[in-house]
C-alpha positions in Angstrom: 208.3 -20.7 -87.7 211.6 -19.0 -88.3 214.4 -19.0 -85.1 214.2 -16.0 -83.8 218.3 -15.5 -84.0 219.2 -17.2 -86.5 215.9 -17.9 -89.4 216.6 -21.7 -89.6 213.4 -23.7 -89.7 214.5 -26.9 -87.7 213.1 -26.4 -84.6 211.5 -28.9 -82.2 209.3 -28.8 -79.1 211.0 -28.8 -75.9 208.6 -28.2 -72.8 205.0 -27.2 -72.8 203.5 -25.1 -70.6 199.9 -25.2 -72.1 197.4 -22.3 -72.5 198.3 -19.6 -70.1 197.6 -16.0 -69.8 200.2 -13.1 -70.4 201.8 -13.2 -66.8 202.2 -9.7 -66.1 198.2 -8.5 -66.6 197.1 -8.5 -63.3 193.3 -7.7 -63.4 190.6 -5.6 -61.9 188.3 -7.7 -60.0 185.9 -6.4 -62.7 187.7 -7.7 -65.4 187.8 -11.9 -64.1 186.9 -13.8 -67.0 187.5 -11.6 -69.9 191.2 -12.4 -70.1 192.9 -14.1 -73.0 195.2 -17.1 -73.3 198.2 -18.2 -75.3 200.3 -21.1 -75.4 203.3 -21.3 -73.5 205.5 -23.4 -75.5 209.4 -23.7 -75.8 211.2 -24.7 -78.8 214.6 -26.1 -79.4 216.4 -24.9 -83.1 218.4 -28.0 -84.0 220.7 -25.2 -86.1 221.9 -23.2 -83.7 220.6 -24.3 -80.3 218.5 -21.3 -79.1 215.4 -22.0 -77.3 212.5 -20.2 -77.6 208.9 -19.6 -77.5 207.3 -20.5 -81.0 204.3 -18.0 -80.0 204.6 -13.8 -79.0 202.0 -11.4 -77.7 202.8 -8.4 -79.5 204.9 -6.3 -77.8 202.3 -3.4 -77.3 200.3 -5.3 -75.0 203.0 -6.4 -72.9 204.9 -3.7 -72.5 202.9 -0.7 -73.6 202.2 -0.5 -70.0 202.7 -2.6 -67.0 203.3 -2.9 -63.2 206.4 -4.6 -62.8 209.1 -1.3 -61.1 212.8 -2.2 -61.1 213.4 -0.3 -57.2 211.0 -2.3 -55.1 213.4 -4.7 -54.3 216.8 -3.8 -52.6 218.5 -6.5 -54.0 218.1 -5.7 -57.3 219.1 -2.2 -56.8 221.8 -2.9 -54.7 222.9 -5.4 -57.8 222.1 -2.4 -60.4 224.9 0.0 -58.2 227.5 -2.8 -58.3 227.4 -2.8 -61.9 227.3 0.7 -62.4 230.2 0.9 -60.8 232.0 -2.3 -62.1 231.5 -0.2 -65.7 232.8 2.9 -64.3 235.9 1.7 -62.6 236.7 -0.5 -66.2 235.4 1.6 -68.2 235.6 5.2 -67.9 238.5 5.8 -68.8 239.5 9.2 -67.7 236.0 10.8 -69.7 234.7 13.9 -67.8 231.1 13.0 -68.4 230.4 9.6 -70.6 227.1 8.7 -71.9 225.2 5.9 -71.2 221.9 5.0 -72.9 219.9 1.9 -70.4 217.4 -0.1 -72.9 214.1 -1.1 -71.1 215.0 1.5 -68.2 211.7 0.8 -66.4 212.0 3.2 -63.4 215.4 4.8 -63.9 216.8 2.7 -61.0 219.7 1.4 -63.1 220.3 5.2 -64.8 220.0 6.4 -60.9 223.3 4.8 -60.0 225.4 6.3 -63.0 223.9 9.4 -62.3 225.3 9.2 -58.8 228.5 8.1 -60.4 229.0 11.6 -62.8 227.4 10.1 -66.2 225.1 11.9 -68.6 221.9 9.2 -69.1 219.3 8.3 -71.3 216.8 5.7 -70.8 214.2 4.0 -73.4 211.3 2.6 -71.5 208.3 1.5 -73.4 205.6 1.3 -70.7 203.9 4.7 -69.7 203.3 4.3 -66.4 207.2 3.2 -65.3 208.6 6.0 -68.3 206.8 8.5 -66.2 207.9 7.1 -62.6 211.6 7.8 -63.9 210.8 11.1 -65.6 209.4 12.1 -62.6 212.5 10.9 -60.6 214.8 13.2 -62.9 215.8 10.4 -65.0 215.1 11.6 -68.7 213.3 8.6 -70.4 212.1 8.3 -74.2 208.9 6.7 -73.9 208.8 4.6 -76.9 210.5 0.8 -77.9 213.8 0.9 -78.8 214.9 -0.2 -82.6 217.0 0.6 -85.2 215.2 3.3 -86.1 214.9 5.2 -82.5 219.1 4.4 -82.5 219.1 6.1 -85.6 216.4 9.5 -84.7 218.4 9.9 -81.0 221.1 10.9 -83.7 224.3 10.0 -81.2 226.5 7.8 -79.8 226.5 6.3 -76.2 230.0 5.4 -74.3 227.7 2.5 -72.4 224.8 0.9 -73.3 222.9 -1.4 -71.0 220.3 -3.6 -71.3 219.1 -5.4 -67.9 216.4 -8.1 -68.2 214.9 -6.9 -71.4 217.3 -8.7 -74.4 215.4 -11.7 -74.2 211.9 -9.9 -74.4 212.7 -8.7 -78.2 210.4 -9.2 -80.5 212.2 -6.8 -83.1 215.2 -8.6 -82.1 217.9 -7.9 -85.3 216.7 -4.4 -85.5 217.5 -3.9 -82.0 220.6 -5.5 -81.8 221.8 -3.4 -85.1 220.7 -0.3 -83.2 222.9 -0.9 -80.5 225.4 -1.8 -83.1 225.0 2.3 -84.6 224.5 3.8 -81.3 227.7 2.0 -79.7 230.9 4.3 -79.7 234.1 2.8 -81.4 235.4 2.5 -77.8 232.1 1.6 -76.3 230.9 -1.0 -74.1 227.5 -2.6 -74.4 226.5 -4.5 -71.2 223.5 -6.9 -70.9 222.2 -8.8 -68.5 220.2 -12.0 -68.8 218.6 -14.6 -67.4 221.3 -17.7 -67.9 219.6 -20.7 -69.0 222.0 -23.0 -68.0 220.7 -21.8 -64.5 217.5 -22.5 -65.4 217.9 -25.6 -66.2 219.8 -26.7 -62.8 217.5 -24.6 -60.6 214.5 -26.0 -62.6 213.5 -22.5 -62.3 210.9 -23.3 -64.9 208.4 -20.3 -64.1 210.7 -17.6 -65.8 209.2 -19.1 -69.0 206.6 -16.8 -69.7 205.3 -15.1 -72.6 207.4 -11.7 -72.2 210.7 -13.6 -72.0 210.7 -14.8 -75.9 214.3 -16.3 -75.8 216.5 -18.2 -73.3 220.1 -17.7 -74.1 223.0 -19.5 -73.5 226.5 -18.1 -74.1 226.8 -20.3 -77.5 223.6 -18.6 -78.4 223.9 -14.9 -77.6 227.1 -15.3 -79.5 225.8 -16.1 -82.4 223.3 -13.2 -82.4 226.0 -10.7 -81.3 228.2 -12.2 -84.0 225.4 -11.9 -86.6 225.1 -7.8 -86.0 228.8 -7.2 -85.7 229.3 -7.2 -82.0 231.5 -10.0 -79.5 231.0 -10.3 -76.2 234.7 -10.0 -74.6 234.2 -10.8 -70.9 231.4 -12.3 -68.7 229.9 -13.4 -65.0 227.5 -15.4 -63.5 225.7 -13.2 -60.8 223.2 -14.7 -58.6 221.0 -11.9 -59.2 217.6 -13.8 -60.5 218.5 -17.4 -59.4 221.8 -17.2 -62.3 222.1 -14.2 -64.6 225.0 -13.3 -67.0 226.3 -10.5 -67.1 228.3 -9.9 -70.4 230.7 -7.3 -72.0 230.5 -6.6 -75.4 231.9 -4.3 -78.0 232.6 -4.1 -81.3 233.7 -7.3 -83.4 237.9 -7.7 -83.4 238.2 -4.7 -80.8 238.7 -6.9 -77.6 239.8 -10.7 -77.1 238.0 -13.1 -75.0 239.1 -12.9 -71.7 240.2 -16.2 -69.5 237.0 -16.0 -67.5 234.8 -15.8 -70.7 236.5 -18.9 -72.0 236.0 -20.9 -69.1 232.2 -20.0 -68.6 232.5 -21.3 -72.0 233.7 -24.7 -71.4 231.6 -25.5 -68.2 228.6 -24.6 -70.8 229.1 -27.1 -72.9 230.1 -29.6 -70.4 226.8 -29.0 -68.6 225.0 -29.8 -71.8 223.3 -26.9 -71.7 223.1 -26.6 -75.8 222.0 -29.9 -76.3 218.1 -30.9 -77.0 218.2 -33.9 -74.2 218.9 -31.5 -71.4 215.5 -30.3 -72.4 213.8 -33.0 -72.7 214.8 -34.4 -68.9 213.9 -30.3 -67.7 210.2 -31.2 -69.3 210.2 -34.4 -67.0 211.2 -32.9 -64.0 209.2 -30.4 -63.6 205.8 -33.0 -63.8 207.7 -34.2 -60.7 207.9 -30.8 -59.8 204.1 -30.1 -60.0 203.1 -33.0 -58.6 205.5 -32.3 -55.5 204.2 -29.2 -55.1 200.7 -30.0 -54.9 201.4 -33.0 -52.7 203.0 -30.7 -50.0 200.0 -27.4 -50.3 197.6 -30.5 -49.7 199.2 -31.5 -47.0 199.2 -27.9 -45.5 195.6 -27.2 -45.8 194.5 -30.4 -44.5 196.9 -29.2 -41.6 194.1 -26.2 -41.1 197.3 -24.1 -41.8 196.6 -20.6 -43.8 198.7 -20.2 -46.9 199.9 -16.9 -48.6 201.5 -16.6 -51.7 205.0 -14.2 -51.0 205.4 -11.7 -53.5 203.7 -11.3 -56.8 206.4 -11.3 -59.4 205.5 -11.9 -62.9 207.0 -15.6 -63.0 204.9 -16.6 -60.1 201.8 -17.1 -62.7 203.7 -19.2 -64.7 204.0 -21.2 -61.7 200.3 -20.7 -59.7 198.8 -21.5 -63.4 200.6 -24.6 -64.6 200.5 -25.9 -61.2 196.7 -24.9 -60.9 197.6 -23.1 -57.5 194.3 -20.9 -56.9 192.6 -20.0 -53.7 192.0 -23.2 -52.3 195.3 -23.1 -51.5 196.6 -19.3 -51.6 194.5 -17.1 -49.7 196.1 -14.3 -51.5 199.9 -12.3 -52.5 201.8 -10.3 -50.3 203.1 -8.0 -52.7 205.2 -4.7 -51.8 204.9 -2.8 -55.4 201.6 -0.4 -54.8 200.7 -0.6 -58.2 199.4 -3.8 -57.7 197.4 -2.6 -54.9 193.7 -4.2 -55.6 194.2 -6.5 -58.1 194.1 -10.1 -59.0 196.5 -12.8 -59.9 196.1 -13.4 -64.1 194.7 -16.9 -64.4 194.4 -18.1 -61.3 192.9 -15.0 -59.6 194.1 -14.9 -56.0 193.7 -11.5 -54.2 196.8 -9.0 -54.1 197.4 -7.0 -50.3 200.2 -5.0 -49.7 202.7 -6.2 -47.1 202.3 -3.2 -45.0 198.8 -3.3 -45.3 198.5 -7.1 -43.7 196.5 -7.6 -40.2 198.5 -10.6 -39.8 200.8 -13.2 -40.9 200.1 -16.8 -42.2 201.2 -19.7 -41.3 203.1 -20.5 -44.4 204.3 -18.2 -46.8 204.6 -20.1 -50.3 207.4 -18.1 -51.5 207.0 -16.7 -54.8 209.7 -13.9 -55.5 212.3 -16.8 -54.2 215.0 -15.1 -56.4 215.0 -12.6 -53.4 215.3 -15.5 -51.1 218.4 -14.0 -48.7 216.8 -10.5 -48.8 213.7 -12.1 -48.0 214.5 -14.6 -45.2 216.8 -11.5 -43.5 213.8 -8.7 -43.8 211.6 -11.4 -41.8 213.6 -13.3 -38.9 211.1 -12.4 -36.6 207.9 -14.3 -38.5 210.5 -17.5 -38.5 211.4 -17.2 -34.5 207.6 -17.2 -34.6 207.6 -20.4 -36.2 206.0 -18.5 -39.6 207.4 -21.2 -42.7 208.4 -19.9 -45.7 208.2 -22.4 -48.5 210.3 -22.3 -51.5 208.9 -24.5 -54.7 212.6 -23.2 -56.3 215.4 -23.3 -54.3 218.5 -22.7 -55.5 221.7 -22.3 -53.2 222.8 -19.0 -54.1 219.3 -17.0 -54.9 
């Protein structure tokens, strides 16, 4: 195959996560044993560094329509708000009424928060379900994928442009990147958010490999693809949001210098290693260690007589439950809070889904699945821990 950013054909296998189902198709009872599989594989391009998956579900069944909604969680909306208003207070400049357009806008939440803030918005969701969630929330949403082409029909410009957790799900990933290129203002200020691999690597937060996330960027990496389409990233931060995200400034090429805190986020990169092949290869060895950990301690609890229930169903969890081979033996089934899940099965693995508030009573270990939540998570239950309830995290980093 050709690298996704930038066509060489020198790429080699980094970690392998087998056969796996798409992540986010959580099934009807009546549907067990009619799901597909795909490999789960990541590649390493020797040209420019970006790893990747070397295989993509096409985009319509991923994200044609899904259950994944953006304003469950507090956190996350609480980390959309601080950004809205980071942008506005740096931003704005003085503009009455900007425009900004949010790519993969899911449920409006992000759009919500400039709305509060005095900003005309547009979002571009392709799932039906979540497009109408926001419409319905008085959030105008275009219900199709964005491209080049959409950039080109919406016919204007956009003062911001976000894209939260979706730039690394693009399979039309130069036509998207040149859309946001046309629909960017001379002034304008393109912000995306993604997961960070160097986190990834040092959390061995392996489960947010799954077939929906079809690149893994580093800053060396996004560079280049921003470079590529005529766009430079001009300032960036690591936010814990998702166990280590980055969240980047960009604009258009020769319009804004690097700032200090870009350059250093660039040095500790490449100290880290984080663009070389080798850090790979030792992630793919520890996270054996990882599985075999794992299994070791859920033994150990059920031979206990202790009752077991996953926490949270987020889509990353499957990556986990299904490499691991996690199923019901162990799991009695997923708290989950998003309704849309109500009823439903785990992809894969098959463990029952029950809504939190619809739970007769608590386990005695809750293996914690959504552990990019952890603080939220650990503060919303301090009275099942004075209880002596465990919550076990299989990824644990220090500031999740």
């Amino acid at each position: 195959m050709e690298c996704r950013v930038c066509d060489g054909t020198d790429l080699v296998p980094a970690v392998d996560l087998g056969l796996q189902p798409w992540a986010n198709h959580f099934l009807r009872p009546d549907e067990v044993g009619r799901e597909p599989v795909y490999p789960l594989r990541v590649l390493y391009c020797q040209g420019c560094a970006t790893a990747q998956l070397d295989y993509t579900v096409p985009k319509e069944t991923m994200f044609g329509d899904h259950t994944y909604l953006s304003g469950v969680t507090r956190s996350l909306s609480e980390h959309f708000r601080a950004v809205a208003e980071e942008v506005d207070r740096r931003f704005r400049g003085g503009r009455p009424r900007p425009a900004v357009l949010d790519i993969g806008s899911n449920d409006g939440t992000q759009l919500k928060h400039f709305q509060a803030l005095g900003y005309d918005v547009l979002g571009v969701e392709a799932s039906h379900t979540t497009a109408a969630i926001a419409q319905a929330a008085g959030v105008e949403t275009v219900n199709e994928f964005f491209n080049l082409d959409l950039a080109r029909r919406l016919g204007r410009s956009f003062d911001v442009i976000n894209a939260a957790g979706v730039f690394f799900h693009l399979e039309e990933l130069h036509s998207v990147t040149e859309g946001i290129r046309e629909a960017l203002a001379p002034g304008g200020v393109f912000v995306v958010q993604f997961l960070y691999m160097r986190r990834i690597l040092e959390n061995l937060a392996f489960d947010q490999i799954y077939h929906e996330h079809l690149l893994y960027y580093t800053l060396r990496t996004i560079e280049q693809l921003l470079n590529r389409h005529g766009l430079s990233m001009f300032d960036a931060y690591v936010s814990p949001i998702h166990g280590g995200s980055v969240i980047g400034f960009i604009t258009h090429r020769a319009r804004a210098r690097p700032s200090d805190r870009l350059e250093a986020l660039r040095h500790e990169e490449a100290v880290a290693g984080s663009n070389e092949l080798a850090s790979y290869r030792r992630f793919a060895e520890r996270i054996l260690r990882m599985r075999d950990e794992n299994l070791a301690y859920l033994d150990r609890t059920k031979a206990a007589g202790k009752r077991v229930f996953g926490f949270g169903a987020p889509v990353k969890g499957n990556t986990l439950l299904n490499y691991f081979g996690v199923d019901t033996r162990y799991l009695d089934c997923l708290v989950e809070k998003n309704a849309l899940r109500r009823g439903l099965v785990s992809p894969g693995q098959h463990i029952p889904i029950v809504l939190e508030d619809e739970l007769p009573a608590p386990p005695d270990v809750y293996y914690v699945l959504a552990w990019n939540f952890k603080r939220e998570i650990l503060a919303n239950n301090r009275a099942l821990l004075e209880r002596g309830v465990e919550f076990y995290f299989p990824v644990n980093p220090a500031d999740a």
